[in-house]
C-alpha positions as CSV (number, residue, x, y, z in Angstrom):
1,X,68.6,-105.6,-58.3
2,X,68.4,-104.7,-54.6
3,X,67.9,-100.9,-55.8
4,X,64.9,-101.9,-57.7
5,X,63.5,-103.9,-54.5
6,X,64.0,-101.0,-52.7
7,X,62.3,-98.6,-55.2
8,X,59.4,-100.9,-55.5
9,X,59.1,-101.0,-51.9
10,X,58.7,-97.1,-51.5
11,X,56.3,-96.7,-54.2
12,X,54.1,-99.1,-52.5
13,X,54.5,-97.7,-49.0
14,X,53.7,-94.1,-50.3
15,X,50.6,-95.6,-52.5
16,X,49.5,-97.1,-49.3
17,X,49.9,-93.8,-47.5
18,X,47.8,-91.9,-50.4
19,X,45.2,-94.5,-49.7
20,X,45.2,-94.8,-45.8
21,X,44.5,-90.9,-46.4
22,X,41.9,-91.0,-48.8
23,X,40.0,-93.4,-46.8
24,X,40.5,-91.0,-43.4
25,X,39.1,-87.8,-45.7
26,X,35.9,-90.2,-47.0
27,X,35.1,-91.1,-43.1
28,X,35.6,-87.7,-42.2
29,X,33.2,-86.2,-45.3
30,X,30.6,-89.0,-44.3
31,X,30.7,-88.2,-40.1
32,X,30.3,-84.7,-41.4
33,X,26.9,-85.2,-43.8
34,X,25.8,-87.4,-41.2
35,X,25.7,-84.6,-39.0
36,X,24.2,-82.0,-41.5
37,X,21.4,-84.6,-41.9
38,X,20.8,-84.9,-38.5
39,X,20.4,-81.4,-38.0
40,X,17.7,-81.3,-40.8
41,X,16.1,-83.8,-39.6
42,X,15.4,-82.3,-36.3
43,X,14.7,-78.8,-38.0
44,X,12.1,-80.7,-39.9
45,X,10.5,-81.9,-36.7
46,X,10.5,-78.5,-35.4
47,X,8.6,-77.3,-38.5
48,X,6.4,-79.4,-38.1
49,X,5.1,-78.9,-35.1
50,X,5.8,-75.2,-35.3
51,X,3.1,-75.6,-38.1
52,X,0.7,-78.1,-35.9
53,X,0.9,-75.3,-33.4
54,X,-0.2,-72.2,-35.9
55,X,-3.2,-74.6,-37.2
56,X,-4.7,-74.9,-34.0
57,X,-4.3,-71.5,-33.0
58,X,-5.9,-71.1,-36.3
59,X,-8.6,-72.7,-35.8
60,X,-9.0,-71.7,-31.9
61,X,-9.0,-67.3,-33.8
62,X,-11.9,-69.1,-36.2
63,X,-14.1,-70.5,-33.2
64,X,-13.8,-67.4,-31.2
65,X,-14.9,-65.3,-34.2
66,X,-17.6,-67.7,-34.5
67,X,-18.5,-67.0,-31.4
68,X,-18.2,-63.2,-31.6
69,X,-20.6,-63.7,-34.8
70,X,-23.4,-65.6,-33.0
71,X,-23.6,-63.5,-30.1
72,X,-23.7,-60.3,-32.3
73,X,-20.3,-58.5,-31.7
74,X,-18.9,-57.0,-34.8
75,X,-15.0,-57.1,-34.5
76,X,-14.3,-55.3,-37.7
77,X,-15.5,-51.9,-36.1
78,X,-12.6,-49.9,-34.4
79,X,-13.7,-49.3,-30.4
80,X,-13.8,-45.8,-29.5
81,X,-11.3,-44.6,-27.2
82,X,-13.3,-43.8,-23.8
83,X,-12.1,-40.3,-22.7
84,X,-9.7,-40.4,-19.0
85,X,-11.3,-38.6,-16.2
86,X,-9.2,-37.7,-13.2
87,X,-10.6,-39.9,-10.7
88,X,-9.7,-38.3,-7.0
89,X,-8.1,-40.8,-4.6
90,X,-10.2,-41.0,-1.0
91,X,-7.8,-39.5,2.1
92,X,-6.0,-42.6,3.7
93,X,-7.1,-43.5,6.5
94,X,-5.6,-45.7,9.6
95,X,-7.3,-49.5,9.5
96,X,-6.5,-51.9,12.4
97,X,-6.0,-55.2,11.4
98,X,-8.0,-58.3,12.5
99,X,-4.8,-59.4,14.5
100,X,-4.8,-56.1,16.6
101,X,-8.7,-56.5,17.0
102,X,-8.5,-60.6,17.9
103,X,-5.9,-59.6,20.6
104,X,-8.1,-57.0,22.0
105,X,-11.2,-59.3,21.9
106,X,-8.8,-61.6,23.9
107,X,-8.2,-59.0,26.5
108,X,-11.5,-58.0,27.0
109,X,-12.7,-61.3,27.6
110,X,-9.9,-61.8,30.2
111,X,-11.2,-59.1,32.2
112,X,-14.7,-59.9,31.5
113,X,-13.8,-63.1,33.3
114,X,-12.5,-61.5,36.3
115,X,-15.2,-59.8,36.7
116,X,-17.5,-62.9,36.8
117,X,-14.9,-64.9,38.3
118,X,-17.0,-67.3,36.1
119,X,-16.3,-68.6,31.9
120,X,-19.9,-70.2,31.9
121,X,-21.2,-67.1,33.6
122,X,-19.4,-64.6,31.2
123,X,-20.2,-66.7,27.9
124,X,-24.1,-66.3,28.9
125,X,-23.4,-62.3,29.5
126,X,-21.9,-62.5,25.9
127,X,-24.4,-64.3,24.5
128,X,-27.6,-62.5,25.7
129,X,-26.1,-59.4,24.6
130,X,-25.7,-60.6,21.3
131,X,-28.9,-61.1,21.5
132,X,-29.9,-57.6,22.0
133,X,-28.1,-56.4,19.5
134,X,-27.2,-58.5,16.6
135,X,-25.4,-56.6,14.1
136,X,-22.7,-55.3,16.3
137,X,-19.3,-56.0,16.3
138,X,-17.5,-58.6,19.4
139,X,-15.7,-55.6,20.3
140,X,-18.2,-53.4,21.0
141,X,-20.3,-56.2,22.9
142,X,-17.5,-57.2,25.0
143,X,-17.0,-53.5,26.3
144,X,-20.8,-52.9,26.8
145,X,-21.3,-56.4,29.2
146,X,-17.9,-54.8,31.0
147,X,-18.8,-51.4,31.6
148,X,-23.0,-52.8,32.4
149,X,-20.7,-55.3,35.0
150,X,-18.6,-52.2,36.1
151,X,-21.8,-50.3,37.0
152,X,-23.4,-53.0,38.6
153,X,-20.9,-54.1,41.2
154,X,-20.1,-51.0,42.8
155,X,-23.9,-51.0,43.4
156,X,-24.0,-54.8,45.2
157,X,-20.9,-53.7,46.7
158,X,-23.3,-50.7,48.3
159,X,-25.6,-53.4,49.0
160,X,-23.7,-56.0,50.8
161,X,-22.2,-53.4,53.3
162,X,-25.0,-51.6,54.4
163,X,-26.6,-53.7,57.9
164,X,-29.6,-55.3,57.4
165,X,-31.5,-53.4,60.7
166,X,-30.9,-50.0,59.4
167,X,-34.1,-48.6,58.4
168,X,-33.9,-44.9,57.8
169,X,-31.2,-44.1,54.9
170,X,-30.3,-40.2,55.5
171,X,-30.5,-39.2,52.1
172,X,-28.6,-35.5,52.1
173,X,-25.1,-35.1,54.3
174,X,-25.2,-33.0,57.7
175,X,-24.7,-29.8,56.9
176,X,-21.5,-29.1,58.8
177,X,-19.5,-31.7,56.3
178,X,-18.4,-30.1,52.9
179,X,-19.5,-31.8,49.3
180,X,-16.3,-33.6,47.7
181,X,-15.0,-31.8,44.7
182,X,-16.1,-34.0,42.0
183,X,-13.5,-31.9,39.7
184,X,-10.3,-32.9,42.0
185,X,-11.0,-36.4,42.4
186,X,-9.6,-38.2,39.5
187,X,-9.8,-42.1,39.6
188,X,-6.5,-43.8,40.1
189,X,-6.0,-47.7,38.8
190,X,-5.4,-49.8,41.4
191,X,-2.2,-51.4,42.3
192,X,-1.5,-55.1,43.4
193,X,0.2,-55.4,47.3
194,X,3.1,-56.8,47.1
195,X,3.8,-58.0,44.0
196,X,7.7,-57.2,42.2
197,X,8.0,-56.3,38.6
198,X,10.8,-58.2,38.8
199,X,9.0,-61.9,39.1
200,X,9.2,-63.9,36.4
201,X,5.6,-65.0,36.8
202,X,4.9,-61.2,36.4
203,X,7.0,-60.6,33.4
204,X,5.6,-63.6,32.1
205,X,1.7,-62.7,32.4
206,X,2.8,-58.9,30.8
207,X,4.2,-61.1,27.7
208,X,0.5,-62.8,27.7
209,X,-1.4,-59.2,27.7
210,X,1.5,-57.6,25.4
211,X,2.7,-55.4,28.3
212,X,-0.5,-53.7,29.3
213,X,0.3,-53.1,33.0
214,X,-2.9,-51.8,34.0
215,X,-4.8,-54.7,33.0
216,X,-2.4,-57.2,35.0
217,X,-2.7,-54.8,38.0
218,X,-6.4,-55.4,38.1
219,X,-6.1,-58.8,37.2
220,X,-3.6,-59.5,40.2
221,X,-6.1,-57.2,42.2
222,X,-9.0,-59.2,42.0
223,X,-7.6,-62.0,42.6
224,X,-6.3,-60.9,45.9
225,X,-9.4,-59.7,46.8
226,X,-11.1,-63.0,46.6
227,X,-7.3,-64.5,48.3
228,X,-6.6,-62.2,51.0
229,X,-4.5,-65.2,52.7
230,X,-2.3,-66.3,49.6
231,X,1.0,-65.4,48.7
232,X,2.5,-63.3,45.7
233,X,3.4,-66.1,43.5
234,X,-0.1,-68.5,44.1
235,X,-1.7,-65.2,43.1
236,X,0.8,-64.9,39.7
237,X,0.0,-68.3,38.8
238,X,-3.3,-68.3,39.7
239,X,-3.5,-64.9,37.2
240,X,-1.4,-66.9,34.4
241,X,-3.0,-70.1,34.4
242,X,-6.6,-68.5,34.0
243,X,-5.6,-66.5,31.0
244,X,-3.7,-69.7,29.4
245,X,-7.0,-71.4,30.0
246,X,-9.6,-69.3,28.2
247,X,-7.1,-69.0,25.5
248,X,-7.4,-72.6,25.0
249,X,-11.5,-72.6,25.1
């Protein structure tokens, strides 16, 4: 009796097995058609708009031969193949930039500004010459007001020291004194008193004129000139602070 039980028990347990497993396979088949069917159904999308996509371009091809029909252009004719001519390349040649030519236009109106000792003065200079010659450059104005101030000043200069009572002006030398070699004389740039390459203010106003020593040195120069009684650094700052300032107008 108690074999039988025991018999009947293990034929259930192992049908029970049979079945947990057949019910594990079906879930496992159905996971795995689920996910063929989701697949497909995002290939379909893709399909379909890969065929949206190929009907507009369609229709975009049958608008632009449209087009190509109206205004008489016949695509079906093959173009003829233009023949390739050697073209010769022109020489390089150096070109300044508009930086390098701004900074120079800066410079130049620094000095033209020490010359006038005057920005109202040296805007008007600018301006008339404009005037006179409208289709030239900045650049080249800017060097013809300097040079016309250059010429001028050693003339006043002339002026101012010759005494008023003087009437007769010998016009040819005695003839005992020799005529200067105009050959050997060779004019030399002139040189601030005084002032050490090692100031800060000077290293600083060489950083403001990109190291062009001979304009600082006429810079520092002129402003001596018109301060004989001031010291090297009011003279610096005096030099730096005039430059910062027509940078800023």
């Amino acid at each position: 009796m108690q074999l039988t039980l025991i018999l009947q028990l293990q034929i259930a347990l192992s049908v029970a097995f049979l079945l947990l497993v057949i019910c594990i396979i079906k879930i496992w088949l159905q996971r795995k058609a689920l996910e063929q069917y989701r697949k497909s159904t995002e290939l379909f999308k893709q399909s379909v708009q890969y065929q949206e996509s190929i009907e507009l371009f369609r229709q975009a091809i049958n608008e632009y031969e449209l087009l190509l029909k109206e205004h008489g252009i016949d695509t079906s004719k093959p173009k003829a193949k233009v023949p390739q001519q050697s073209v010769s390349l022109p020489p390089l040649q150096f070109k300044v930039t508009q930086e390098e030519i701004d900074i120079n236009n800066k410079y130049l109106h620094s000095e033209l500004i020490a010359l006038t000792n005057n920005v109202k003065t040296a805007n008007q200079l600018l301006v008339k010459q404009r005037q006179l010659y409208p289709g030239k450059s900045e650049n080249w104005l800017l060097k013809q007001v300097i040079s016309d101030l250059k010429l001028k000043k050693p003339q006043e200069q002339l002026r101012s020291k010759t005494p008023q009572i003087q009437t007769e002006v010998s016009l040819f030398p005695p003839s005992d004194t020799p005529l200067p070699d105009l050959k050997k004389m060779k004019r030399q740039p002139s040189k601030p008193k005084g002032v050490s390459k090692n100031n800060p203010l000077y290293k600083e106003l060489l950083n403001l004129i990109s190291g062009n020593e001979e304009i600082a040195n006429r810079l520092i120069t002129h402003q001596q000139e018109l301060n004989p009684d001031k010291l090297e650094n009011w003279i610096l700052e005096k030099v730096v602070g005039n430059i910062k300032r027509d940078r800023r107008v």
